[in-house]
C-alpha positions, -999 to 999 in steps of 0.1 A, spaced: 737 444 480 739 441 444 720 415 424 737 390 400 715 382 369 701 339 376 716 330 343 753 338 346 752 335 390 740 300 385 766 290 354 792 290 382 779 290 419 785 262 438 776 270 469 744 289 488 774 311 494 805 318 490 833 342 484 844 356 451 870 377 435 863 412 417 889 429 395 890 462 381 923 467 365 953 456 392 929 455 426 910 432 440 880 425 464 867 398 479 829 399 480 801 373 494 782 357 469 751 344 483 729 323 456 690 320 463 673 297 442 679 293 401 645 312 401 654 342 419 692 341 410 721 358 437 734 385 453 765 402 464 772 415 501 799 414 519 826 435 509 800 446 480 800 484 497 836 487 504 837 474 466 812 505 453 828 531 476 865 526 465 854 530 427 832 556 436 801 538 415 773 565 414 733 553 405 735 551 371 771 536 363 768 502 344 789 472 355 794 443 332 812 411 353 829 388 334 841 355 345 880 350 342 885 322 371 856 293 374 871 274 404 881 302 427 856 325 412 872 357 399 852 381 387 868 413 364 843 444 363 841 468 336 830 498 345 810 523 324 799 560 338 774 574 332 
């Protein structure tokens, strides 16, 4: 599971969960999103290790999601190695 910073996973989750979109360049996964409360913000599961093992993410990488699609929830990723 990965968590999603309270701030941003509450600016546009609208259900306890749901399933989003991630992008990294021309593929795409879709991922549960499963919000908690606005206190303890969301996280992502399903779909979320098939995600990290097909970009080969490593401890350490940084991720920055940004927020292309608000109704349907599509999520592009940058990715930064470390």
């Amino acid at each position: 599971m990965q968590h999603v910073p309270v701030t941003f996973a509450w600016s546009f989750v609208k259900n306890r969960k749901q399933t989003v979109t991630l992008q990294v360049r021309e593929r795409s996964w879709a991922v549960n999103l499963i919000g908690h409360t606005k206190e303890s913000g969301a996280e992502l599961s399903g779909g979320w290790r098939e995600f990290v093992t097909e970009n080969g993410l490593m401890d350490g990488d940084v991720y920055i999601f940004e927020l292309i699609e608000r109704n349907d929830i599509v999520l592009k990723v940058h990715i930064f190695r470390c």
